[in-house]
N, C-alpha and C positions, 0 to 999 in steps of 0.2 A: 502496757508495761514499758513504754518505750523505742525508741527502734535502736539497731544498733548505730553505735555514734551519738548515741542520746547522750546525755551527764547521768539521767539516773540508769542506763544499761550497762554504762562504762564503770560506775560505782559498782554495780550488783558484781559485772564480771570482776571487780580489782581483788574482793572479798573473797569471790568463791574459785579465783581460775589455782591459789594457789594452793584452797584444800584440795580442787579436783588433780592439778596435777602431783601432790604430794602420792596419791591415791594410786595412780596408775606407774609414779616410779616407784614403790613397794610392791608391784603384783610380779608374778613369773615374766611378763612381758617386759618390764622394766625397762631390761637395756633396750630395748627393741625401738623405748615408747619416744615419740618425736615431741607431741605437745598436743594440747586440746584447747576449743576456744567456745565458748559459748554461741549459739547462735539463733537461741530463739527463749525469750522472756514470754509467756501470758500466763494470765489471771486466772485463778482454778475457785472453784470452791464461792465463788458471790463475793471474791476480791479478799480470800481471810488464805488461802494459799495462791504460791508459785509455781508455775509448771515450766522449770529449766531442759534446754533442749545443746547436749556438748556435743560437738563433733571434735573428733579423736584420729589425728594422724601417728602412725609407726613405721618403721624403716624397714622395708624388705631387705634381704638376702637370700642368701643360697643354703645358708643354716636355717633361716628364721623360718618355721614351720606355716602352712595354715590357718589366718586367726582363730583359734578356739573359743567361741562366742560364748559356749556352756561354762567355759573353766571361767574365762573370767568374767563372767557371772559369777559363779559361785565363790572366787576369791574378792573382787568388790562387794558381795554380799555383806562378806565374811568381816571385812576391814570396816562398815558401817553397820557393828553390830548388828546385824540381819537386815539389813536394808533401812534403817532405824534412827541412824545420826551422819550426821557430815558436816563435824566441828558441831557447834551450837547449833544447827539446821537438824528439825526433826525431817524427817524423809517417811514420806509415803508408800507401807512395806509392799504394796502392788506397783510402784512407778520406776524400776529398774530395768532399763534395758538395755543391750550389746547386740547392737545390728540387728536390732527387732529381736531377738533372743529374748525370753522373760521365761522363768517357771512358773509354769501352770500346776496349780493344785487339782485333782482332779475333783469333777463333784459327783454324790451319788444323792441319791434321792433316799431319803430317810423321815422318819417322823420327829417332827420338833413341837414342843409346845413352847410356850412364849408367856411370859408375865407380863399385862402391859395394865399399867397403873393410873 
């Protein structure tokens, strides 16, 4: 997918660095947020998806709490439609995570039957 410093890594990030940081200056964290950069491009899916990897710097203080990985989770969830869009970018409703933080659905075991045609 390129390495960073590539022409097509530096394109991908020009497009996406300002939806991601529109993103994180609307959340609670906001003021707090410093800036975020891209730092890993690969190929998902037999090259028909993107698997983006951002790292996300914020400014400590003496007010600035604990980062709460759950909360903003669920307020980035919230701002891409359930995990769902990001601008034009369909997004992958399993591929959100905040310092390894993801919601897990829990699963139980149940009877399914299946139409396969």
């Amino acid at each position: 997918m390129g390495q960073r410093g590539s022409s097509k890594f530096n394109s991908i990030e020009d497009v996406l660095q300002p939806l991601i940081n529109n993103l994180f200056r609307k959340s609670s964290f906001g003021p707090h947020y410093f800036r975020c950069r891209l730092t890993l491009l690969r190929s998902m899916k037999n090259r028909i998806a993107t698997g983006v990897d951002v790292e996300c710097a914020y400014q400590e203080d003496s007010s600035t709490p604990v980062l709460d990985r759950e909360k903003i989770y669920w307020e980035l969830s919230e701002q891409t439609h359930g995990k769902t869009r990001l601008g034009p970018y369909i997004l992958h409703k399993e591929s959100l995570y905040v310092d390894g933080y993801t919601h897990q659905i829990p699963t139980t075991t149940t009877n399914s039957k299946f139409l396969i045609s």
